[in-house]
Each structure stands twice: as structure tokens, then as C-alpha cells.
Residue, then its C-alpha position, 0 to 999 in steps of 0.5 A: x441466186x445471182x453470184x456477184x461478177x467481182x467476186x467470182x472473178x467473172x468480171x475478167x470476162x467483161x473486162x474482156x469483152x469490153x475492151x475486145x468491142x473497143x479494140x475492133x471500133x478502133x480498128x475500123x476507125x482506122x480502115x475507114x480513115x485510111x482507105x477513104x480518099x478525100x477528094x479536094x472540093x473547089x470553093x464555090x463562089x456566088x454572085x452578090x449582085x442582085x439584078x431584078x427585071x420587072x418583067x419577069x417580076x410581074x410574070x412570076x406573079x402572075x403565075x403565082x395568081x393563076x396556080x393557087x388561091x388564097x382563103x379568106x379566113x385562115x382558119 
């Protein structure tokens, strides 16, 4: 039969094992924090402007239509 953790006074080795499971996470929260270097990353900055030629419009669609086919029935 099963004895209860409580009242055999197992559950002392549970509270153990918990907190010595905690205790190591912790740990190496710490290591990882201290030795990673974090390197400052510059802010990337992106052209708003939109500048379309029609020419190269036209010449990616017409690779476009030379590449693939569409079906005429989705099916």
C-alpha cells in the first residue's frame, strides 16, 4: 500500500527536490545573463519613398506570364 508523503515525512524530500530544481534554474538564469554580451544593434532606417518605373513594371509581368499559368477553373 501507498503511505501518505505528509505523514511519513517523505514530503521533506520533495520540498527538497523542488527547491534544489529551482535553485539550479536560477543559477543558470544568472550565468546566461552575465556572460551574454549584447551587442548594441543600429536602427535600421527604410525608404518611404516609392519610386515605380514602368518599365520594369511591364518586365516583371512579363516574367511573371512566361513562368507560370493560371487555370481557369479553381478547383
Amino acid at each position: 500500500m501507498i503511505e501518505n508523503p505528509f505523514e511519513s515525512g517523505h514530503i521533506k524530500n520533495y520540498v527538497l527536490l523542488y527547491a534544489s530544481i529551482v535553485v539550479i534554474m536560477v543559477l543558470f538564469f544568472i550565468a546566461s545573463t552575465l556572460f551574454n554580451d549584447v551587442k548594441k544593434v543600429d536602427k535600421k532606417v527604410f525608404n518611404t519613398k516609392v519610386v515605380k518605373k514602368e518599365t520594369d513594371i511591364k518586365s516583371i509581368d512579363q516574367n511573371i506570364t512566361s513562368k507560370f499559368k493560371l487555370l481557369k477553373e479553381a478547383y
